[in-house]
BALOBA-1460 file (C-alpha; in Angstrom, 3 decimals):
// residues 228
<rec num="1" residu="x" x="1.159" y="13.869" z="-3.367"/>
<rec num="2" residu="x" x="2.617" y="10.685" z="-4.063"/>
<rec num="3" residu="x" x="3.997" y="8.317" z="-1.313"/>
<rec num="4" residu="x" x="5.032" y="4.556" z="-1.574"/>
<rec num="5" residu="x" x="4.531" y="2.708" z="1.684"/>
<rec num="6" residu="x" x="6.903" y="-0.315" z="2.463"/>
<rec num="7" residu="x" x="5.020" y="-2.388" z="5.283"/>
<rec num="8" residu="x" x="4.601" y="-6.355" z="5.626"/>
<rec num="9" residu="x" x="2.259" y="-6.383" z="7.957"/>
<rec num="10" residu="x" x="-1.384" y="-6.460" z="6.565"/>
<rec num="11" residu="x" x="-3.736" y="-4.889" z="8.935"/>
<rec num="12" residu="x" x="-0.469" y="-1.941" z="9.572"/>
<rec num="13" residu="x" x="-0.635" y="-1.318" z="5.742"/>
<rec num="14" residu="x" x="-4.209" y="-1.315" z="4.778"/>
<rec num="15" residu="x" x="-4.652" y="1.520" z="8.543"/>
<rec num="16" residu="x" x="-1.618" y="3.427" z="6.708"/>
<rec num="17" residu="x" x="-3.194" y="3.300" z="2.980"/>
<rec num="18" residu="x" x="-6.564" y="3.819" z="3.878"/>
<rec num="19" residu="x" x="-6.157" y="7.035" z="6.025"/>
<rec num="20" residu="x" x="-3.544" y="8.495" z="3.811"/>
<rec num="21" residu="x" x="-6.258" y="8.202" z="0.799"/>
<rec num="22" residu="x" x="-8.601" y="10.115" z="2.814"/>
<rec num="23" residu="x" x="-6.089" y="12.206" z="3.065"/>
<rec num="24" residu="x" x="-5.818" y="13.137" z="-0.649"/>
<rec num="25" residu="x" x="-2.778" y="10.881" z="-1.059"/>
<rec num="26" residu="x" x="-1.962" y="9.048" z="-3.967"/>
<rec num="27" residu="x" x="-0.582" y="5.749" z="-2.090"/>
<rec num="28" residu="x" x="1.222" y="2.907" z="-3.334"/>
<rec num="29" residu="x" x="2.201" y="-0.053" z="-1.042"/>
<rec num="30" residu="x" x="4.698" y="-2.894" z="-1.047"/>
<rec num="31" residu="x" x="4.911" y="-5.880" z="1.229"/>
<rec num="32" residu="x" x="8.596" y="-6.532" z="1.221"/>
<rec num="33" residu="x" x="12.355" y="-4.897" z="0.294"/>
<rec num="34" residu="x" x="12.688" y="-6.250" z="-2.929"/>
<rec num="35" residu="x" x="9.904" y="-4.602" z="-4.246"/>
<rec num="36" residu="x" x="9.492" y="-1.774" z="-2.086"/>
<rec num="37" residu="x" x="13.431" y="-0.436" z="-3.586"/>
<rec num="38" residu="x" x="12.141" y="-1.282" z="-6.772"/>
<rec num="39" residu="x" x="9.223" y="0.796" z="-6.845"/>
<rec num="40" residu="x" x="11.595" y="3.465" z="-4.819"/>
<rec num="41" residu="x" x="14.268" y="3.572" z="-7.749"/>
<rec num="42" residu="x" x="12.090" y="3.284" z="-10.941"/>
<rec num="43" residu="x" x="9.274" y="5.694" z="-10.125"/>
<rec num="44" residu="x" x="8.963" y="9.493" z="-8.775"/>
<rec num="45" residu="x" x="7.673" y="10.006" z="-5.293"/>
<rec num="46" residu="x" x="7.067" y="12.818" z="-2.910"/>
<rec num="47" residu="x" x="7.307" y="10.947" z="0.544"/>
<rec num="48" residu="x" x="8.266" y="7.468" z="1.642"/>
<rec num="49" residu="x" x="7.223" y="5.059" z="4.632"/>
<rec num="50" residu="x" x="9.526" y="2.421" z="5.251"/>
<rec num="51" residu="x" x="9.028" y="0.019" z="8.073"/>
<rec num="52" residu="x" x="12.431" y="-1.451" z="9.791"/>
<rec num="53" residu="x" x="11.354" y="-4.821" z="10.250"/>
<rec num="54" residu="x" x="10.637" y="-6.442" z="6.949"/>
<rec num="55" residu="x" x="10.238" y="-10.451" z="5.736"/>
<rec num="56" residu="x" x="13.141" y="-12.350" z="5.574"/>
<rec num="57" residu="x" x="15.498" y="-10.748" z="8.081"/>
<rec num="58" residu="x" x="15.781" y="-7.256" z="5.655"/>
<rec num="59" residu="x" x="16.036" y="-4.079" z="7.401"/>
<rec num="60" residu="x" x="14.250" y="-1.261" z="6.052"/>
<rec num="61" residu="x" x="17.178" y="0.576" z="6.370"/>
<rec num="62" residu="x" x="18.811" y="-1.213" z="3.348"/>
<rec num="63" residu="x" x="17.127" y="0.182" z="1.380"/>
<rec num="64" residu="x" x="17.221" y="3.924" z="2.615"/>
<rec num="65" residu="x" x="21.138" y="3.422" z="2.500"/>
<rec num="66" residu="x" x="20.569" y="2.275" z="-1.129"/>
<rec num="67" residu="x" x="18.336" y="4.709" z="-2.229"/>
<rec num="68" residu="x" x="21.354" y="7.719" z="-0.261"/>
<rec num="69" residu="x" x="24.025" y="5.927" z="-2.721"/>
<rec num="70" residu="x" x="22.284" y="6.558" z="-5.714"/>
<rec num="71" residu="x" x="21.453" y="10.107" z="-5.142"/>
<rec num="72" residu="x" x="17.826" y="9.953" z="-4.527"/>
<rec num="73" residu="x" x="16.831" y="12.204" z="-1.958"/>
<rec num="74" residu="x" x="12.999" y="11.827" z="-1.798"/>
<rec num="75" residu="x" x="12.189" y="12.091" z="1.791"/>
<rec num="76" residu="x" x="11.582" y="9.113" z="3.997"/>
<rec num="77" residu="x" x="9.573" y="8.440" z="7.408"/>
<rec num="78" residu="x" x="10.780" y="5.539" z="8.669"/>
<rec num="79" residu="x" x="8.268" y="3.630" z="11.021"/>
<rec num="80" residu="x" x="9.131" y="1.261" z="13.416"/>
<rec num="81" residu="x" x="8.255" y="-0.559" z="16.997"/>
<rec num="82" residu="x" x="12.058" y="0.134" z="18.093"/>
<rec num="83" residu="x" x="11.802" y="2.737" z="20.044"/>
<rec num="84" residu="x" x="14.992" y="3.247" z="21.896"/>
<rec num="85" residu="x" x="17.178" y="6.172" z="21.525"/>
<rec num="86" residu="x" x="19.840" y="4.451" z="20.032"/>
<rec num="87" residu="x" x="17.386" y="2.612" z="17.097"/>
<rec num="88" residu="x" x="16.313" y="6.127" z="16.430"/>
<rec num="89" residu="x" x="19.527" y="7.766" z="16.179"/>
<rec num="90" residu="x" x="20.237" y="4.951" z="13.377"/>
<rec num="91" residu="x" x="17.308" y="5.741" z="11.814"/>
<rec num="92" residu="x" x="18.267" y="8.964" z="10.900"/>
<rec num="93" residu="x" x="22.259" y="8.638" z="10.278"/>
<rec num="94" residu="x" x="21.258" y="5.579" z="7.549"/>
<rec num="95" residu="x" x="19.722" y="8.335" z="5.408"/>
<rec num="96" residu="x" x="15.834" y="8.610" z="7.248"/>
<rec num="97" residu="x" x="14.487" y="12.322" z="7.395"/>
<rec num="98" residu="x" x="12.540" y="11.293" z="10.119"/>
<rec num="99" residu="x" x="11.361" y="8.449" z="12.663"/>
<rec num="100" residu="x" x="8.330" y="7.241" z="14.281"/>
<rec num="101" residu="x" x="7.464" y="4.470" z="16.871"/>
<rec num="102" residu="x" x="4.784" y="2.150" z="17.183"/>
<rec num="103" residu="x" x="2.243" y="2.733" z="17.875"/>
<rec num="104" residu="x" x="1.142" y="6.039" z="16.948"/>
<rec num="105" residu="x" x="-1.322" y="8.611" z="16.218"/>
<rec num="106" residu="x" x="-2.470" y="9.038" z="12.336"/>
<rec num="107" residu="x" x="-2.598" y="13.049" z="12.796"/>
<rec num="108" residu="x" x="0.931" y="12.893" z="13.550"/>
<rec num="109" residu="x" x="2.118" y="10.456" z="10.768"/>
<rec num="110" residu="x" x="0.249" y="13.077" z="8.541"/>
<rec num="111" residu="x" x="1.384" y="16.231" z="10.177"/>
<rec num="112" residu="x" x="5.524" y="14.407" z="10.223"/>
<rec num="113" residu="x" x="4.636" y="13.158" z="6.571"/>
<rec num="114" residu="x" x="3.078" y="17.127" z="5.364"/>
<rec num="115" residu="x" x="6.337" y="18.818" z="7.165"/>
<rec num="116" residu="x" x="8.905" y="16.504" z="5.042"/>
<rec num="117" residu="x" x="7.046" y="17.444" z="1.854"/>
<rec num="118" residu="x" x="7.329" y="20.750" z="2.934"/>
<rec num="119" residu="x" x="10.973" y="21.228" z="3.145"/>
<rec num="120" residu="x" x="11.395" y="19.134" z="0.151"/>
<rec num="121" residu="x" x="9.358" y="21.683" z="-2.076"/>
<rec num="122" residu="x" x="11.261" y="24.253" z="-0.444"/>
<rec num="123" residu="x" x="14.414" y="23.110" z="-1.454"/>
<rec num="124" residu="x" x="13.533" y="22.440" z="-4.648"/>
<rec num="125" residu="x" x="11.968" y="25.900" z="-5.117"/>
<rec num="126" residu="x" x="15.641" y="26.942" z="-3.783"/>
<rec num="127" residu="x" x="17.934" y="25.144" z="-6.019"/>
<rec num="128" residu="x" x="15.483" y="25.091" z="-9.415"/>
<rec num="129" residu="x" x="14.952" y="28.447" z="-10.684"/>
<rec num="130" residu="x" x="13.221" y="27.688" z="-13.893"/>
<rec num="131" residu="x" x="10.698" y="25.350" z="-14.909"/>
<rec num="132" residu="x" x="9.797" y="23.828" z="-18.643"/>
<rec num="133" residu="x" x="6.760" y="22.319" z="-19.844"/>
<rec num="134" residu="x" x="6.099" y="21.729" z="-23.583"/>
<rec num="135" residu="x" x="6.880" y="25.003" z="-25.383"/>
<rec num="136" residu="x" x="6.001" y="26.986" z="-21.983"/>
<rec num="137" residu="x" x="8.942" y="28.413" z="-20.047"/>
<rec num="138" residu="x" x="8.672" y="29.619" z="-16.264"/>
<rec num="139" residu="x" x="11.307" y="31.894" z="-14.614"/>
<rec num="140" residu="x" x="10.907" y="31.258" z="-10.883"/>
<rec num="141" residu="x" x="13.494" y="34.657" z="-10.256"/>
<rec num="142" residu="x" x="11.909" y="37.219" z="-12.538"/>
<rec num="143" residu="x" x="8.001" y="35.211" z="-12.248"/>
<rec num="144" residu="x" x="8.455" y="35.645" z="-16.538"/>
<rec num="145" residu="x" x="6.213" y="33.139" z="-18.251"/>
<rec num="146" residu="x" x="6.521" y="32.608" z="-22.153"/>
<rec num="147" residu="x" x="4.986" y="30.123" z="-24.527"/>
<rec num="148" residu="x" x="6.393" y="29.357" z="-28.235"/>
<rec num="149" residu="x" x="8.173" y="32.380" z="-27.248"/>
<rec num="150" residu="x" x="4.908" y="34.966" z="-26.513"/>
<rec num="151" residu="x" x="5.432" y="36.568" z="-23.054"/>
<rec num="152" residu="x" x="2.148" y="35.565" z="-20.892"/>
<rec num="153" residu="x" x="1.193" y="38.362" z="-18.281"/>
<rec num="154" residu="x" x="-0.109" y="36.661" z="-15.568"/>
<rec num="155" residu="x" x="-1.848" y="38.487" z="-11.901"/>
<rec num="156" residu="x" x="0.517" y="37.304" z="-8.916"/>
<rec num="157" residu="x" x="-2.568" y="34.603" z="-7.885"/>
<rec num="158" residu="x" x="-2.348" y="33.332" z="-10.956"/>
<rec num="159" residu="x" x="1.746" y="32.962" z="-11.228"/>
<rec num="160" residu="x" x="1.463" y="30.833" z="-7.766"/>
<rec num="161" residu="x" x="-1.033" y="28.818" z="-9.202"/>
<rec num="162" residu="x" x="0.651" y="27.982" z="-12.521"/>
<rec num="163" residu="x" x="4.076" y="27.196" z="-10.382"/>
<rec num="164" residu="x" x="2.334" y="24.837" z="-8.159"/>
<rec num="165" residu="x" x="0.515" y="22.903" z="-10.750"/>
<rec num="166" residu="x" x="3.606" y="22.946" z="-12.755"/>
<rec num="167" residu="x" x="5.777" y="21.761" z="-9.628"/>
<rec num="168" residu="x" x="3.134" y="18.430" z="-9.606"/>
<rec num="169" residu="x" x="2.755" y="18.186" z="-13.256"/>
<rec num="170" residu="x" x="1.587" y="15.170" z="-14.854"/>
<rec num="171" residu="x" x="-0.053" y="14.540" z="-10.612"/>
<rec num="172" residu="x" x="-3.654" y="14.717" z="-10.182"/>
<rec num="173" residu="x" x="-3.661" y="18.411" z="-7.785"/>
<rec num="174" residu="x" x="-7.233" y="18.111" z="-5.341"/>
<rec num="175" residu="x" x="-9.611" y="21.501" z="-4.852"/>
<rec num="176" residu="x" x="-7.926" y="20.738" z="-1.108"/>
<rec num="177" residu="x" x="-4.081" y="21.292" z="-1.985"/>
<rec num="178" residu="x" x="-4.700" y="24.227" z="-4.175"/>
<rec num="179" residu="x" x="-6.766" y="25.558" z="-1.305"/>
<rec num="180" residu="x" x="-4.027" y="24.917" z="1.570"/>
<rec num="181" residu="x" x="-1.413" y="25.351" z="-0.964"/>
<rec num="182" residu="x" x="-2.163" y="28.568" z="-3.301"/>
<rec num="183" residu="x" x="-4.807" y="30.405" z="-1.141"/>
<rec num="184" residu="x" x="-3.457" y="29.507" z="2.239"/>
<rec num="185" residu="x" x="-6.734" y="28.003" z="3.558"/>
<rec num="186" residu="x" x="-6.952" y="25.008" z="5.140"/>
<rec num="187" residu="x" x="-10.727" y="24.654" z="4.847"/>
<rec num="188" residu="x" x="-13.175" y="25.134" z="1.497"/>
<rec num="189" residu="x" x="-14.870" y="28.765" z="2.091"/>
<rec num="190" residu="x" x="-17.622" y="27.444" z="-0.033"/>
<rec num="191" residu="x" x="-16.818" y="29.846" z="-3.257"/>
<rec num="192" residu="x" x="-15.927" y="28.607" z="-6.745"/>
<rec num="193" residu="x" x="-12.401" y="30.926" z="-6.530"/>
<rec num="194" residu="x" x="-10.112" y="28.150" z="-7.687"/>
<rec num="195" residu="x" x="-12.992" y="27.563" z="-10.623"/>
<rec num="196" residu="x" x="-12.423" y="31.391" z="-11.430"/>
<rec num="197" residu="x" x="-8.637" y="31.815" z="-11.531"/>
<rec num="198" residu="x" x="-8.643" y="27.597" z="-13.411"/>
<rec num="199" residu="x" x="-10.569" y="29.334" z="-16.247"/>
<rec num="200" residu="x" x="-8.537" y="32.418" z="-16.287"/>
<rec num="201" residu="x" x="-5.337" y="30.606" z="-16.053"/>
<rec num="202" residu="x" x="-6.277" y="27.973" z="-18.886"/>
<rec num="203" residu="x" x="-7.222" y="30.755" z="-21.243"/>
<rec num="204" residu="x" x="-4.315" y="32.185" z="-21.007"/>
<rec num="205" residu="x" x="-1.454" y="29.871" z="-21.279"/>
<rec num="206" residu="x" x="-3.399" y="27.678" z="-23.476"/>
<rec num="207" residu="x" x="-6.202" y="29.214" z="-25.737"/>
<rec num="208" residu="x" x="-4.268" y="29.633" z="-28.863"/>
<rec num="209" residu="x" x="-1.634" y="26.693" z="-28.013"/>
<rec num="210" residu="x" x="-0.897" y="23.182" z="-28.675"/>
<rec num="211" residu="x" x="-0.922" y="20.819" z="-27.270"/>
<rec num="212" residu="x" x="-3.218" y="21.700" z="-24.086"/>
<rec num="213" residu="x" x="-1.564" y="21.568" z="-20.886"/>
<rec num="214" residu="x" x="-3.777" y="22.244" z="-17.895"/>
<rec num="215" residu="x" x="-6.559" y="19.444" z="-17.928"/>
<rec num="216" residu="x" x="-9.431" y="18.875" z="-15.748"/>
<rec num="217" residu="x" x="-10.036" y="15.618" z="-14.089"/>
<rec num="218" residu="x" x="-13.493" y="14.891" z="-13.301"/>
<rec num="219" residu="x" x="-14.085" y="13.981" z="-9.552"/>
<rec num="220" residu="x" x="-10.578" y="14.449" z="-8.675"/>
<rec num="221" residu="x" x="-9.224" y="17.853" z="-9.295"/>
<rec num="222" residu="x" x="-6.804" y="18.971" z="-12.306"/>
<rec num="223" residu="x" x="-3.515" y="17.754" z="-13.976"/>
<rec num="224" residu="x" x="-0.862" y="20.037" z="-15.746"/>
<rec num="225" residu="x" x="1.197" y="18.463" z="-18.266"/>
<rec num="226" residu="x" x="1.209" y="17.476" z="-22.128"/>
<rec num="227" residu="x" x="-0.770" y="13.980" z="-21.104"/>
<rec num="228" residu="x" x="-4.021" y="14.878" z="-19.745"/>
């Protein structure tokens, strides 16, 4: 998961960035509005943490209502040290999909921050039945799967893996979110299962095709997509 963090102050930032990389996330942080919408309108993210006070008088709910204008809906956690009900309530009605006060626990930043990207994979798993990779087609209503037009039988596992990985593709995917997010386990049972159905998947939707699409990535995890 990808999530761009807009905070000025230093020792706030590097607590936020550190714990959410221990946390598997892939963070990117910005000190200040002008970059922070930059970085929120030129590149793809799954989550967003935007404080409300910001240098130079900027709001950092300027740039959620800029973001809302232009259509992006990438979900956003706003954070800030106003705490009253009515800074909270404006929170949300600028375009926030949720609000938290300083200070705060980091278990419930990342249980707010996992229950955003929750409902946003939801509703994309709602609205976008069909998904396109290369020459390999997926057909989220009838679970078909084709490649330069060969139908590709896959067992159910294996379907829910190949959507996930292609739902991230081109995202570095950890042992840990395949785990929580394909098997339903939210520790490591200490088997090589996801080793198993990687090798299984990979021979069939790309032994035989070109270019490769499902990649390993030493120390990390795997990528799906044409760049490895």
């Amino acid at each position: 998961m990808r999530v761009l963090v807009i905070e000025d102050e230093t020792d706030m930032a590097r607590y936020l960035c550190d714990g959410l990389r221990l946390a598997e996330y892939e963070v990117f942080h910005c000190n200040d509005a002008a970059s922070g919408l930059f970085q929120a309108q030129h590149s793809k993210w799954d989550v967003m943490i935007v404080d409300r006070m910001l240098p130079d008088e900027q709001d950092g709910l300027q740039i959620i209502r800029a973001l809302r204008n232009n259509q992006n809906k990438t979900p956003v956690l706003v954070l800030s040290a106003l705490a009253s009900l009515d800074e909270r309530v404006k929170g949300l009605r600028e375009g926030g999909d949720d609000y938290l006060t300083k200070p705060f626990a980091f278990p419930e930043l990342l249980a707010r921050l996992e229950a955003l990207t929750r409902r946003s994979t939801t509703s994309v798993a709602e609205t976008s039945r069909s998904i396109k990779i290369a020459d390999l087609s997926i057909d989220l209503s009838t679970r078909r799967v084709e490649r330069a037009g060969q139908v590709i039988n896959l067992q159910p596992r294996e379907f829910r893996l190949l959507e996930y990985l292609a739902r991230n593709q081109n995202q570095v995917v950890t042992r840990t979110m395949l785990l929580e997010s394909v098997w339903d386990f939210h520790f490591d049972p200490g088997t090589n299962v996801i080793d198993v159905q990687i090798s299984r998947l990979r021979t069939k939707i790309d032994k035989g095709y070109s270019p490769p699409l499902l990649h390993t990535v030493r120390g990390a995890g795997y990528k799906f997509g044409i760049d490895g």
